[in-house]
C-alpha positions as CSV (number, residue, x, y, z in Angstrom):
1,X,-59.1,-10.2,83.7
2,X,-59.5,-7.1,81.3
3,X,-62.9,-6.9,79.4
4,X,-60.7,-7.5,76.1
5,X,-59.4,-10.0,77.2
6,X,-61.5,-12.8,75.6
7,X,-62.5,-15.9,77.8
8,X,-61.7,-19.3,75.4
9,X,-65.1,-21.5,75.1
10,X,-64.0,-24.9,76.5
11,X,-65.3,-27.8,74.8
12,X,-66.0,-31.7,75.9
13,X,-68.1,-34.5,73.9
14,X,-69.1,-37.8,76.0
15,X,-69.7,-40.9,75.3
16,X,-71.4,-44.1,76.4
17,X,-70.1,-47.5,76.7
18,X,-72.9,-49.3,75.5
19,X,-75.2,-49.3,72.4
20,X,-78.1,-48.3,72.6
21,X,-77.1,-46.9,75.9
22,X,-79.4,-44.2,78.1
23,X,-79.0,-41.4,75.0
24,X,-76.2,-42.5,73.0
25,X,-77.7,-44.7,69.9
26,X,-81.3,-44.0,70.3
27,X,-83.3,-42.6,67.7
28,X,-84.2,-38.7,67.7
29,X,-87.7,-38.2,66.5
30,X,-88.7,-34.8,65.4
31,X,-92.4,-33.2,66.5
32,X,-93.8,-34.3,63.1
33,X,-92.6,-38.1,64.1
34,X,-90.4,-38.0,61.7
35,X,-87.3,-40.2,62.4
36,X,-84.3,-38.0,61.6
37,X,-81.1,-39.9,63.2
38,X,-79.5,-41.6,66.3
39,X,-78.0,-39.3,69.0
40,X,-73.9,-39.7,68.5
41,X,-72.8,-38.1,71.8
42,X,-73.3,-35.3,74.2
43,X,-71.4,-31.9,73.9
44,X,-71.3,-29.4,76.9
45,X,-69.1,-26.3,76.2
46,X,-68.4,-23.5,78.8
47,X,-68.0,-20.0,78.2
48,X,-70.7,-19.7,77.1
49,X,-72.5,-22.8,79.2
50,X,-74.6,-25.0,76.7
51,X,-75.0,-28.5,76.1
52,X,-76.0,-30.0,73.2
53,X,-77.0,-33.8,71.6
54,X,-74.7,-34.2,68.6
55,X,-77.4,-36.3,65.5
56,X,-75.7,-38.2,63.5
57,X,-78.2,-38.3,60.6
58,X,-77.9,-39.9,56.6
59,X,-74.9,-38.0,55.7
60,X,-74.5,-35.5,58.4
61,X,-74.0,-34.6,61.6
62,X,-76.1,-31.6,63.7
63,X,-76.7,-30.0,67.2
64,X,-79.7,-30.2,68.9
65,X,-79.7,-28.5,72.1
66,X,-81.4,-29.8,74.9
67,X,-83.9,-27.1,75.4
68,X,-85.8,-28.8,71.9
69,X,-85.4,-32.0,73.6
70,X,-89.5,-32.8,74.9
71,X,-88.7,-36.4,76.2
72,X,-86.2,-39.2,76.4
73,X,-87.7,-43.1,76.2
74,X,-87.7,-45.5,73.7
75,X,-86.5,-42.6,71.2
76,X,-85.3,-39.1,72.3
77,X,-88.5,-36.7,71.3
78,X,-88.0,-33.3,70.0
79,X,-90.4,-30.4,71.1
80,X,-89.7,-28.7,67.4
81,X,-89.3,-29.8,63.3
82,X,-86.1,-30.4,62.1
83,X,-85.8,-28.9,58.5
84,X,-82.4,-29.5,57.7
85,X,-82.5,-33.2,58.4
86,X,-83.4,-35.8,56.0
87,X,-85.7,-38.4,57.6
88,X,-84.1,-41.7,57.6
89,X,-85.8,-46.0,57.7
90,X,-85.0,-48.4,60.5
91,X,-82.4,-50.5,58.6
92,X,-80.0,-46.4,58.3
93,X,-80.6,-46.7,62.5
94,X,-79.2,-50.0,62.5
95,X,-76.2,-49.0,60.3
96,X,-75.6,-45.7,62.2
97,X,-75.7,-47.7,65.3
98,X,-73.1,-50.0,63.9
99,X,-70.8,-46.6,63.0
100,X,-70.9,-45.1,65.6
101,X,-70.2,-48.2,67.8
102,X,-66.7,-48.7,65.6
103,X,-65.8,-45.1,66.1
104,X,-65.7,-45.3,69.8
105,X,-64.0,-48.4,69.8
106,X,-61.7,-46.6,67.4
107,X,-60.8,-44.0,70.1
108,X,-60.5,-46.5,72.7
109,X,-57.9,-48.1,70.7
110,X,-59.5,-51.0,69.0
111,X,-61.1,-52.5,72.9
C-alpha cells in the first residue's frame, strides 16, 4: 500500500440479547451522579482502533468511549461530566429500555 492510499475505517455496533443485559440497557451515570441515559450498544471501529458505548439519552444519541468509563455495576459510571446530555428520571430509563428493546427485535425481524 502507497502512503496515499487511504486505509477505510471499518465499523461494527453489538448488541445484547437481553434487557438489561451486562452493558446494554443499564443506566450511564455521569461523575456528578447525574443520570444521563441507558447504554444502546457497543461500537468498535478499526483503522483507527477505538471502541465506544453508544447513550441513547432524552432525544439523542452520543459516544462515550470507554477510556471515561470508571466502573460498570448496577449502572455504568463515568470518570468525567457530560455537558451535552440532558439528565433524564427513572420512568425516561424505563421507556428507553422499552425502545431500544423493539429496535433490536426490529433488526432481528420481529423475533
Amino acid at each position: 500500500m502507497t502512503s496515499s492510499e487511504s486505509v477505510q475505517t471499518i465499523e461494527a455496533e453489538l448488541y445484547e440479547l437481553s434487557m438489561p443485559g451486562r452493558l446494554l440497557g443499564k443506566e450511564v451515570v455521569d461523575s456528578r451522579a447525574r443520570r444521563i441515559g441507558i447504554v444502546r450498544s457497543i461500537r468498535i471501529a478499526l483503522h483507527p482502533t477505538k471502541s465506544e458505548l453508544i447513550v441513547k439519552g432524552a432525544e439523542v444519541e452520543f459516544p462515550i468511549d470507554f477510556s471515561k468509563v470508571e466502573t460498570v455495576g448496577t449502572v455504568v459510571q463515568l470518570n468525567s461530566v457530560v455537558k451535552d446530555a440532558e439528565e433524564i428520571e427513572v420512568h425516561d430509563v424505563i421507556r428507553l429500555q422499552k425502545e431500544v428493546l423493539d429496535d433490536i427485535r426490529s433488526y432481528l425481524g420481529g423475533r
